[in-house]
C-alpha positions as CSV (number, residue, x, y, z in Angstrom):
1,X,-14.5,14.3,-8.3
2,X,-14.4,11.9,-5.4
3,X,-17.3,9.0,-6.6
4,X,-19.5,7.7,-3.0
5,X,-19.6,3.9,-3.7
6,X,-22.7,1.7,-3.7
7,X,-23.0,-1.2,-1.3
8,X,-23.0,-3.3,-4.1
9,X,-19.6,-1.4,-5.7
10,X,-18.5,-1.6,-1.7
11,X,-19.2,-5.9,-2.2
12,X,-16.8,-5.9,-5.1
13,X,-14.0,-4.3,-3.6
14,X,-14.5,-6.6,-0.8
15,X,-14.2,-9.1,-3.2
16,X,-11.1,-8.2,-4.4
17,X,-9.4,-7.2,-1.5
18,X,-9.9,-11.1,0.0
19,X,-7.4,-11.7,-3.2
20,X,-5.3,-9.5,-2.0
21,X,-4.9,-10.0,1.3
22,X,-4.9,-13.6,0.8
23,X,-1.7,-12.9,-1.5
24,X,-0.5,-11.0,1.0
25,X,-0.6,-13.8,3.6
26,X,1.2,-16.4,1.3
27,X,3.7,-14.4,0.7
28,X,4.7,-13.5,4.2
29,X,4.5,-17.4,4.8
30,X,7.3,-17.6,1.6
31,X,9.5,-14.4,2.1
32,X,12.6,-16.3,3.4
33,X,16.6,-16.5,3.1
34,X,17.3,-17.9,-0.1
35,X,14.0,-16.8,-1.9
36,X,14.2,-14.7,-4.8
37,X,11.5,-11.8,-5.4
38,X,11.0,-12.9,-9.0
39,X,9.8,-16.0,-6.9
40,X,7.6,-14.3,-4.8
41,X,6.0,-12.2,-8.3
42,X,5.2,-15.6,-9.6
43,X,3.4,-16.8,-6.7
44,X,1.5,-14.0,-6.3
45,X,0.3,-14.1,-10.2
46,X,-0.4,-17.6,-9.8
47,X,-2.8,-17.4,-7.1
48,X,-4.6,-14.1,-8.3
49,X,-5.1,-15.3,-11.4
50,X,-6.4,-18.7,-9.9
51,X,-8.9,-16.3,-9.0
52,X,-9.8,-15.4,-11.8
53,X,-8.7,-11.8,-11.3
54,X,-6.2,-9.5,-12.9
55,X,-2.4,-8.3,-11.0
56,X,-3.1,-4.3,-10.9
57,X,0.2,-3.4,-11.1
58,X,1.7,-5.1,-14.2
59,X,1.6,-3.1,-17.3
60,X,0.6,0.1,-14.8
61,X,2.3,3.6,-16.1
62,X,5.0,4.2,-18.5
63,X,4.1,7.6,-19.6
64,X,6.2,9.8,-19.9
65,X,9.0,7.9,-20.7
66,X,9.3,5.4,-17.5
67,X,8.6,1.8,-18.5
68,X,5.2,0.1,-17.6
69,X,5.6,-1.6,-14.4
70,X,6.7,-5.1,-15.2
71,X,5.7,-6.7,-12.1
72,X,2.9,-8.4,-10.5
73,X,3.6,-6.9,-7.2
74,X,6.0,-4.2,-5.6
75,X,8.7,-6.0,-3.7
76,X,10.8,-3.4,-1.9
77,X,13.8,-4.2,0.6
78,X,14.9,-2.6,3.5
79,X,16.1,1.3,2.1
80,X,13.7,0.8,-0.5
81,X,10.5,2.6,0.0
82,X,8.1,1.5,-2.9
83,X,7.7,0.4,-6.3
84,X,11.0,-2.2,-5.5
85,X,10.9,-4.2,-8.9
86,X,10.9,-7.7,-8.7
87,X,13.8,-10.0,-9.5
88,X,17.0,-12.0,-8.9
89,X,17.8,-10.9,-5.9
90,X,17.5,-13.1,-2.9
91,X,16.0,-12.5,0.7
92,X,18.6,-12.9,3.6
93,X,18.0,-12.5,7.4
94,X,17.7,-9.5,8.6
95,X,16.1,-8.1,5.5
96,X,12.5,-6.0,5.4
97,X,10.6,-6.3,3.0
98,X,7.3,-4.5,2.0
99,X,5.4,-6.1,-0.6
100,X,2.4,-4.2,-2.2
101,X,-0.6,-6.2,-3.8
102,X,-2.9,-4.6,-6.0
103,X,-6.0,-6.5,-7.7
104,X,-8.7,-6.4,-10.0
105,X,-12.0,-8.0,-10.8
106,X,-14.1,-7.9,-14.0
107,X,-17.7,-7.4,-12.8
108,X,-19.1,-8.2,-16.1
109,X,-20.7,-5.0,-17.3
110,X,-19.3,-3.3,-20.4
111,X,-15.8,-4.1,-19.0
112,X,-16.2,-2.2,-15.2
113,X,-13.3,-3.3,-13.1
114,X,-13.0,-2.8,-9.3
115,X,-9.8,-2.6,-7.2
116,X,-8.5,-3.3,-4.1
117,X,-4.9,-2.3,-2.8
118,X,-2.7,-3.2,0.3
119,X,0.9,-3.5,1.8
120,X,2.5,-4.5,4.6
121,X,6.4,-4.7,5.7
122,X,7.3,-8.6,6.4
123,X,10.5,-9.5,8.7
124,X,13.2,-11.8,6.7
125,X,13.9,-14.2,9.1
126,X,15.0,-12.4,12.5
127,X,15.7,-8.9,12.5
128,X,17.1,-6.3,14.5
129,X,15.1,-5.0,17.3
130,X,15.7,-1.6,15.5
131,X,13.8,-2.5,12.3
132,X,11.3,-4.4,14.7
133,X,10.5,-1.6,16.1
134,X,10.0,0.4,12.8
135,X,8.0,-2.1,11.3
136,X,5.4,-2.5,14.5
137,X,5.0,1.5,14.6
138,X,4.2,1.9,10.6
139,X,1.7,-0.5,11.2
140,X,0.3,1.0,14.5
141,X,0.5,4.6,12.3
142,X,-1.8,2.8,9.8
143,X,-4.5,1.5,12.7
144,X,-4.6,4.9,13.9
145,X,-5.0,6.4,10.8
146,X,-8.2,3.8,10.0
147,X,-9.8,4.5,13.1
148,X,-9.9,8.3,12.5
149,X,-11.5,7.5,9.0
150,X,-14.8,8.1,9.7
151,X,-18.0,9.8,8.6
152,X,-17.6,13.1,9.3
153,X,-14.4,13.8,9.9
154,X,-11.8,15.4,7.9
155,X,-9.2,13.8,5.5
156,X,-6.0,15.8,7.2
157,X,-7.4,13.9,10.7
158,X,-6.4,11.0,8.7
159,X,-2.8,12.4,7.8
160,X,-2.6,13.5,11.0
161,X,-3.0,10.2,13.1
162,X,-0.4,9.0,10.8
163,X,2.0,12.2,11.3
164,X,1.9,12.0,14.8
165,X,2.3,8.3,15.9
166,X,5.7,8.1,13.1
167,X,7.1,11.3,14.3
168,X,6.2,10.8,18.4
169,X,8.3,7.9,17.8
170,X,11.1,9.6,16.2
171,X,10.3,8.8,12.6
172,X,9.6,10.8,9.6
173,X,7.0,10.2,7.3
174,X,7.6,10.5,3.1
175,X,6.2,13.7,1.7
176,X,6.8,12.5,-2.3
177,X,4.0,9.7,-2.0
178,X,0.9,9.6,-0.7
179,X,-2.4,7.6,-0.5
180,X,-4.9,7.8,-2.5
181,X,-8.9,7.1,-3.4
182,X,-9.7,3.3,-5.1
183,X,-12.9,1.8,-6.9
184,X,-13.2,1.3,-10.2
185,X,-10.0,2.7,-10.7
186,X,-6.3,2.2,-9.0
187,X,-6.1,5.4,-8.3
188,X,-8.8,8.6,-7.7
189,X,-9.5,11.3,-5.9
190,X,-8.6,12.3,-2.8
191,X,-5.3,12.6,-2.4
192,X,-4.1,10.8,1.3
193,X,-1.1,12.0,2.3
194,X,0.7,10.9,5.7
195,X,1.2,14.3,6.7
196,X,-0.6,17.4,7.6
197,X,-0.4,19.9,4.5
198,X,-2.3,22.6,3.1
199,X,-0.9,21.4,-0.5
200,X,-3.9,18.9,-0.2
201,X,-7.5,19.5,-0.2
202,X,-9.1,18.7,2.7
203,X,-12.5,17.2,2.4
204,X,-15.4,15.8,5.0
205,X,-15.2,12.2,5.1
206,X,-18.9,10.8,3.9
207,X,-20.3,7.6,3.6
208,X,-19.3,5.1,0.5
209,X,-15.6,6.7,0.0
210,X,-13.2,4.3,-0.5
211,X,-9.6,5.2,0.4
212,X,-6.6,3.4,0.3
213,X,-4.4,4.8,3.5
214,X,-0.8,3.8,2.9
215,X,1.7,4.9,5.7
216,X,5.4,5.2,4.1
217,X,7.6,5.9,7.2
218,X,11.5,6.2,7.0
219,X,14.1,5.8,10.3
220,X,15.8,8.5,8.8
221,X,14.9,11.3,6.8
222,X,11.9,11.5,4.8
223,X,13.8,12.7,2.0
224,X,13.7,9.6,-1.2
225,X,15.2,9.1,-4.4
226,X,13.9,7.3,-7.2
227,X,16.3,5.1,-9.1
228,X,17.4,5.1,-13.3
229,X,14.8,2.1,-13.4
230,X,12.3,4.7,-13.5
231,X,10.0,3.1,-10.1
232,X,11.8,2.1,-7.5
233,X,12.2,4.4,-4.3
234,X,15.0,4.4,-1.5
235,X,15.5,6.7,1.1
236,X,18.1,9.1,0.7
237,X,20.0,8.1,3.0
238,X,20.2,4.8,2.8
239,X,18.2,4.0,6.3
240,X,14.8,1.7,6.7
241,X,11.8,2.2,5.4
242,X,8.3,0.8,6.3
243,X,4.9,1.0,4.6
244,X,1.6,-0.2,5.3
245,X,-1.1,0.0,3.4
246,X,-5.2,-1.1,3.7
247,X,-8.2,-0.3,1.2
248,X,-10.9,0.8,3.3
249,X,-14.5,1.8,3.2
250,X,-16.1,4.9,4.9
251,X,-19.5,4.2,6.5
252,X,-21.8,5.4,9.5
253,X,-19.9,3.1,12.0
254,X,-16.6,4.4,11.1
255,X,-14.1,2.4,9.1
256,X,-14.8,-1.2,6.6
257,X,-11.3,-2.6,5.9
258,X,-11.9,-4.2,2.8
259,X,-8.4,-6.4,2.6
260,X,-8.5,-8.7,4.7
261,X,-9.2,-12.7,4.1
């Protein structure tokens, strides 16, 4: 089932994506050479919890024999794709790195919770016009793919704004991971993927959806790995990846992005 959100439920996530995105903006300040991304974990669990909300991700999984997720956020460097586990090892220039920020409120009703989710690829100090150039299109895929979000158009219009721009520009785009729906859960229905697929269902956009649209984009092949850890993801062959990510709300007018300050 894919729940339509009420403007009030639509004020929450707003709500919660300002955390995020305000997370998200200190820790691009912060992700340096010679900063650890243990360091950058405990700044973002510092300040969400400041404000007076929850860190999403830690504690998130471990069925099926993979760990819970020990981390605030996702901290994934260059080759790495997503799920990048916090830790000891330091930023140096010339590294990407895509963080991932999830949040989430307590609206204080029989323990209802709303969420808001977003990433974004940060440069390490100066990088190579190569991984520039990687970075700016993953985040151009995801603008395309927000403007086709809207009220009566079709979830693979979504996938295929993103499809297009990566591959046009001689990128390929992971098939393993995808976007997904967001509310009062991390993770709902629809399925978003960054591709064009009939392994999806394809559904008419309506008002009061909420969808987090997540562009994962490799220089290489889209092909990943996930490592013994049990989360984190690197491209097979060892190239750049990018990801972008947004929580956004369907309506009328088109598109709400719902994480930003």
């Amino acid at each position: 089932m894919i729940s339509l959100k009420s403007p009030r439920e639509i004020a929450l996530m707003r709500d919660a994506g300002r955390i995020v995105a305000d997370v998200l903006d200190a820790l691009e300040k912060h992700a340096v050479p010679g900063v650890t991304t243990a360091e950058l974990d405990r700044e973002a669990e510092s300040i969400i919890v400041a404000r007076n909300a929850l860190p999403a991700f830690k504690g998130y999984g471990g069925t099926r024999g993979r760990p819970a997720f020990p981390a605030s956020i996702c901290a994934s460097l260059n080759n790495e794709v997503v799920h990048g586990i916090p830790g000891g090892r330091t930023l140096a220039g010339g590294d990407i790195l895509s963080i991932d920020v999830g949040v989430s409120i307590d609206v204080g009703v029989g323990g209802e919770r709303f969420f808001a989710d977003a990433a974004r690829t940060v440069p390490v100090g100066h990088i190579t016009p190569e991984a520039a150039r990687l970075v700016t299109v993953c985040r151009e895929a995801l603008m395309r793919a927000i403007d086709a979000a809207r009220a009566g158009a079709k979830l693979s219009d979504v996938s295929r704004a993103v499809q297009r721009h990566a591959e046009a520009n001689g990128y390929s785009v992971v098939r393993k991971f995808v976007g997904h729906g967001i509310g009062s859960q991390m993770h709902e229905e629809p399925q978003i993927p960054n591709f064009v697929s009939e392994q999806f269902a394809d559904v008419v956009l309506k008002p009061g959806m909420t969808l987090a649209i997540e562009p994962m984009i490799n220089e290489g092949t889209f092909h990943v790995l996930t490592e013994p850890n049990g989360w984190t993801v690197v491209t097979e062959d060892g190239k750049l990846s990018a990801h972008f990510e947004h929580t956004v709300a369907v309506t009328r007018s088109g598109a709400e992005v719902l994480t930003l300050p």
